[in-house]
C-alpha positions as CSV (number, residue, x, y, z in Angstrom):
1,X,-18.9,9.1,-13.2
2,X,-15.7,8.2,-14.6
3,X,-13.8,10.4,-16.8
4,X,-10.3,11.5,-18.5
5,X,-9.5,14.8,-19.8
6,X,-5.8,16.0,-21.1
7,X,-5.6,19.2,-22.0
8,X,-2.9,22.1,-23.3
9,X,-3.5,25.7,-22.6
10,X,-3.7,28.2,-25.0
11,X,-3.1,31.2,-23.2
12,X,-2.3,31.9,-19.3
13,X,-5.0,30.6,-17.1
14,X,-5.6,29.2,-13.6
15,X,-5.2,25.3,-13.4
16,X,-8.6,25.2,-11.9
17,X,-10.3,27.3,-14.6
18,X,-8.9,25.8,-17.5
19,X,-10.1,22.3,-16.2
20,X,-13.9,23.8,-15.3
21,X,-13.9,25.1,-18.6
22,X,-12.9,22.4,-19.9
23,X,-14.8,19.5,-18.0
24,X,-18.0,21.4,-17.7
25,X,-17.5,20.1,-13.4
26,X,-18.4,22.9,-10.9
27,X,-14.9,24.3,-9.6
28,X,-15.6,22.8,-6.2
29,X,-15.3,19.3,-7.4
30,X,-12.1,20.2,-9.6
31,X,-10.2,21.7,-6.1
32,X,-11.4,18.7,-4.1
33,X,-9.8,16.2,-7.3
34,X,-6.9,18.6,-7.4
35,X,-5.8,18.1,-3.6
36,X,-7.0,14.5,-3.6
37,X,-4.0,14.1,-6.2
38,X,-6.3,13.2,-9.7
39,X,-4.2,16.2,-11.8
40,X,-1.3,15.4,-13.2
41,X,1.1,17.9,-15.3
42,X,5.0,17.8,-16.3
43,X,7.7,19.2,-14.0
44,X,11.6,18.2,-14.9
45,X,10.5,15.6,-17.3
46,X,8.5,13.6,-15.4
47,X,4.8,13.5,-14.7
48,X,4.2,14.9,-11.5
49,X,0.2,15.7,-9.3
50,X,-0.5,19.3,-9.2
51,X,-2.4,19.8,-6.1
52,X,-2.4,23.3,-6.2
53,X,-6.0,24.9,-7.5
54,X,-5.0,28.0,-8.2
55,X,-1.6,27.4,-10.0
56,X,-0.7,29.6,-13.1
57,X,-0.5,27.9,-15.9
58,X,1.4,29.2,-19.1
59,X,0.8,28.8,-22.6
60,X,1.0,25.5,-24.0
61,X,1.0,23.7,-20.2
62,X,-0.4,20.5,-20.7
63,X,-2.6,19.4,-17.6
64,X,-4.9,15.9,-17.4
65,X,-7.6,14.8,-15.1
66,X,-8.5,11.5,-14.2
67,X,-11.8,11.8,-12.3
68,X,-13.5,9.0,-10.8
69,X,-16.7,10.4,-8.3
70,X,-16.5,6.9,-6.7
71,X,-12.6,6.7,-6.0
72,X,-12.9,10.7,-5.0
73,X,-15.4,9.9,-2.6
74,X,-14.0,7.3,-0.6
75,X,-13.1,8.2,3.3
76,X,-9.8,6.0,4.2
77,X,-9.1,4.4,7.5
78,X,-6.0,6.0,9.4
79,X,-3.0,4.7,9.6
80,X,-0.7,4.5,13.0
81,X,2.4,5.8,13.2
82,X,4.3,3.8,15.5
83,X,8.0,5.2,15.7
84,X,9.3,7.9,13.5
85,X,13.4,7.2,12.9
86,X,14.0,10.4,11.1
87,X,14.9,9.3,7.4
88,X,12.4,6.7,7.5
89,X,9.0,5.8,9.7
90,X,6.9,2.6,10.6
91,X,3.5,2.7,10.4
92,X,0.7,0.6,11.1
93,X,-1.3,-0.1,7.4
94,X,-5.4,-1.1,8.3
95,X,-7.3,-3.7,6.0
96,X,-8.2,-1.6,2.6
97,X,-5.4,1.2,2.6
98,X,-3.7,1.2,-0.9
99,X,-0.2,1.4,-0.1
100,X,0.7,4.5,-2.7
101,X,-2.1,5.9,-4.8
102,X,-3.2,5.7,-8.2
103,X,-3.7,8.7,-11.2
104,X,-6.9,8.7,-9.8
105,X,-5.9,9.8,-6.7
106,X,-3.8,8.9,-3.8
107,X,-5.7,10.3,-0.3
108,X,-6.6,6.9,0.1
109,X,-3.2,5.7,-0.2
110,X,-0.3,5.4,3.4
111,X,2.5,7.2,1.4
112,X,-0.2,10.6,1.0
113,X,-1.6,10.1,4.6
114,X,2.0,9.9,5.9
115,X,3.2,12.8,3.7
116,X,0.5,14.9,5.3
117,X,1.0,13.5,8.9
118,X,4.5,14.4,9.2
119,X,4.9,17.2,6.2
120,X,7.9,15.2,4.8
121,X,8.4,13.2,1.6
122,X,7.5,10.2,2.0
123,X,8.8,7.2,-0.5
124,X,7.9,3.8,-1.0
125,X,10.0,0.9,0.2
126,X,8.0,-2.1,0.1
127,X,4.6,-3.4,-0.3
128,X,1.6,-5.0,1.2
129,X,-1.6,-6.0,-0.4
130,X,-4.0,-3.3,0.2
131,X,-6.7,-6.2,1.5
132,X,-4.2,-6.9,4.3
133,X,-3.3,-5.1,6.9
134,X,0.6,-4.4,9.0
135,X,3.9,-3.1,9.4
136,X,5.4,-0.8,6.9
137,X,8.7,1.3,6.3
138,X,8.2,4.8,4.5
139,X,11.1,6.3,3.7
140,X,11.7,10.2,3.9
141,X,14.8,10.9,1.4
142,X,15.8,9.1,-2.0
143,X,18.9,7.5,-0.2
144,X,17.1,5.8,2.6
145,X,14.3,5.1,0.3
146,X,17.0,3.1,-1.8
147,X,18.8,1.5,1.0
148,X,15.7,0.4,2.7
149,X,14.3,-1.1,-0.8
150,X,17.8,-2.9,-1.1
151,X,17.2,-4.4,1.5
152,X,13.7,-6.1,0.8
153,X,14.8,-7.1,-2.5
154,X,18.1,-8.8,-1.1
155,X,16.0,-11.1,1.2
156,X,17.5,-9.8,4.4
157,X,14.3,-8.9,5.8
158,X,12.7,-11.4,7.8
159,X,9.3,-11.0,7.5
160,X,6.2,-12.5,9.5
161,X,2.4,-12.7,8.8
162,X,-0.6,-14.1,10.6
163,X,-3.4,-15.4,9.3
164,X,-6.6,-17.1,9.7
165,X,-6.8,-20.5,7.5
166,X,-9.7,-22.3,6.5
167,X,-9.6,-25.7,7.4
168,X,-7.8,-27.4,10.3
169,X,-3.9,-27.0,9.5
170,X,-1.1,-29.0,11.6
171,X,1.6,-27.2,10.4
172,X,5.6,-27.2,12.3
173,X,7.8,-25.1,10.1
174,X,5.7,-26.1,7.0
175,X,7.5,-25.3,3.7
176,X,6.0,-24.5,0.3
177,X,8.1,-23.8,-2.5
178,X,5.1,-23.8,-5.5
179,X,6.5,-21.7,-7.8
180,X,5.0,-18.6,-8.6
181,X,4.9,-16.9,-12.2
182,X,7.9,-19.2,-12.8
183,X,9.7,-17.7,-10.3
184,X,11.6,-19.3,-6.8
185,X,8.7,-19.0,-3.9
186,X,9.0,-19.6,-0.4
187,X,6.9,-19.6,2.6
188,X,7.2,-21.2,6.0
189,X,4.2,-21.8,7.9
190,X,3.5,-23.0,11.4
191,X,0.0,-23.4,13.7
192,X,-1.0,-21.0,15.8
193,X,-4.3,-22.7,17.0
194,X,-6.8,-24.3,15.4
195,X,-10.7,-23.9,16.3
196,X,-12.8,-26.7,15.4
197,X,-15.9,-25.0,16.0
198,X,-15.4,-22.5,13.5
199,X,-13.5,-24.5,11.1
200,X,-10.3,-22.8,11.1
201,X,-6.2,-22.4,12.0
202,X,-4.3,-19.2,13.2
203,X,-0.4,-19.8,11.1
204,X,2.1,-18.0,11.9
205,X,4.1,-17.2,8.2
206,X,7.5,-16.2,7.1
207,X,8.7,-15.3,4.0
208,X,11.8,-15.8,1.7
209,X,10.3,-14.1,-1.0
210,X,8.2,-11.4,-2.1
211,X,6.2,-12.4,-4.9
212,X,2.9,-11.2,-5.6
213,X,0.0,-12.7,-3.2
214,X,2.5,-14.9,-2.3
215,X,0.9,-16.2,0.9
216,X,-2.5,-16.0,0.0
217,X,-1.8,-18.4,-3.1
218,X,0.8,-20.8,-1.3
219,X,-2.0,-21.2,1.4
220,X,-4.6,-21.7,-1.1
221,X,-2.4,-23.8,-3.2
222,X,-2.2,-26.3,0.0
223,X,-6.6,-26.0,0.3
224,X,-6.2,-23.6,3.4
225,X,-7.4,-20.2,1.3
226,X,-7.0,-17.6,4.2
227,X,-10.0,-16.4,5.8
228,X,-11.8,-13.7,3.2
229,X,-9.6,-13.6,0.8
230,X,-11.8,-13.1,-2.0
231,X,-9.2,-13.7,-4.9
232,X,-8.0,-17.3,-4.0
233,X,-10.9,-18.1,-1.3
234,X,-14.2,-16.3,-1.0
235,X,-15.3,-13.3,0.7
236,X,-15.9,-12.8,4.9
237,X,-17.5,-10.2,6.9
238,X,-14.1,-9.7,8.8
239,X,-12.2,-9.1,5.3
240,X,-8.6,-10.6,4.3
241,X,-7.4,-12.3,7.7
242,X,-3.6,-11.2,6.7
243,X,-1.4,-9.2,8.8
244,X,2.3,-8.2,8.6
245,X,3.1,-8.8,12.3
246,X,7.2,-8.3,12.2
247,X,9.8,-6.9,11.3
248,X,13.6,-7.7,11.1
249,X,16.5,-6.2,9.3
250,X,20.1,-4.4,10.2
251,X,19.4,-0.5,9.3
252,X,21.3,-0.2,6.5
253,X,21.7,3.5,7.6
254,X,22.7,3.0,11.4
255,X,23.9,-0.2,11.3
256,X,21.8,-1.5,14.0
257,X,19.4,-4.4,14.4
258,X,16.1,-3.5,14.2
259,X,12.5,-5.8,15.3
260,X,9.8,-4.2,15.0
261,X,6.4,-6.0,16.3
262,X,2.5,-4.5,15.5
263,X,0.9,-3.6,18.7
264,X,-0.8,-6.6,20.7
265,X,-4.0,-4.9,20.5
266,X,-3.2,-5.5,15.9
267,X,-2.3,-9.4,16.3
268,X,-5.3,-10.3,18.2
């Protein structure tokens, strides 16, 4: 069951009451909604999830609900914290988690999981396709957020995938520049191993640029689709053979160099 519901209260009332009212829903399944981030309502001019069941609401609060039984029902994968640098942390992403939620919830998204882990903010910095798996930054204050976003938007973060290929690839430093929505695109790809048997090449792949799908569409743009990708190739038992593997950037808060690898036991 999929449904909306936006709604101003007439007189003072408990968040979760005025929405059972409201929904007809049994007030268990508004509380779990609630803390699994579906509610939204206005705080300092902005939109904001209220979490909280039991809040007070006021005359003339607005509140809306955006409940999906399927999205509140999913059970996400943990993510790994690998190092936690204070202002910002790097985690290890698995294969399906969304990297920040959606109004239909976010306890399937790294940004919630990490906010609860470490009972912090936590702010987005960069992305990776929720079908692939890897390294990511989560910032913990506005400032490092916008530093560490600068950064990945200025190109001086050197960024490398692996991925599984269809096809038999010989690739040394491999450049494709397609253009992607009309915009500069680069990716550098180089073998890994190729396995006849099954058909298919381990690249190595480093990125200029940060466009959407951008290595998923070069490679399929060349006839290697990666491995499961169901968008540009077709689908695979093993899911999207992606990974963000490295890391590399000078901290623009410390000013020191900074390589960070995924475990050996996450590149296999």
């Amino acid at each position: 069951m999929r449904r909306t519901l936006d709604l101003t209260v007439s007189e003072s009332q408990l968040a979760v009451d005025a929405l059972a009212e409201a929904s007809g829903l049994p007030k268990q399944r508004i509380k779990d909604a609630m803390a699994k981030g579906a509610c939204w309502w206005p705080q300092k001019g902005k939109q904001v999830r209220l979490r909280k069941a039991k809040r007070e609401l006021k005359p003339g609060t607005r509140i809306q609900l955006f409940y999906d039984d399927q999205v509140l029902g999913l059970k996400p994968e943990q993510p790994d914290l690998l190092e936690d640098l204070g202002r910002y942390s790097l985690w290890y992403k698995p294969h399906g988690l969304l990297a920040q939620g959606s109004q239909w919830g976010d306890h399937c998204s790294l940004l919630r999981l990490a906010e609860v882990a470490l009972s912090r903010p936590c702010y987005l910095v960069h992305r990776l396709d929720a079908d692939a798996a890897g390294l990511m930054l989560v910032a913990h204050d506005s400032k490092a957020a916008g530093a560490l976003s600068q950064l990945f938007s200025g190109r001086t973060v050197t960024k490398t995938y692996r991925a599984t290929v269809t096809g038999q690839l010989n690739a040394d430093d491999l450049i494709i520049d397609a253009p992607l929505d009309g915009k500069e695109s680069v990716s550098r790809v180089t073998t890994l191993a190729i396995h006849p048997e099954e058909n298919t090449t381990d690249v190595q792949v480093l990125i200029e640029t940060g466009r959407k799908h951008q290595i998923r569409r070069h490679l399929a743009g060349i006839g290697h689709a990666i491995v499961g990708d169901r968008l540009y190739g077709g689908p695979h038992p093993s899911g999207l053979c992606l990974k963000a593997v490295q890391l590399q950037f000078v901290c623009p808060l410390t000013g020191k160099a900074r390589n960070f690898s995924a475990p050996s036991r996450k590149t296999d």
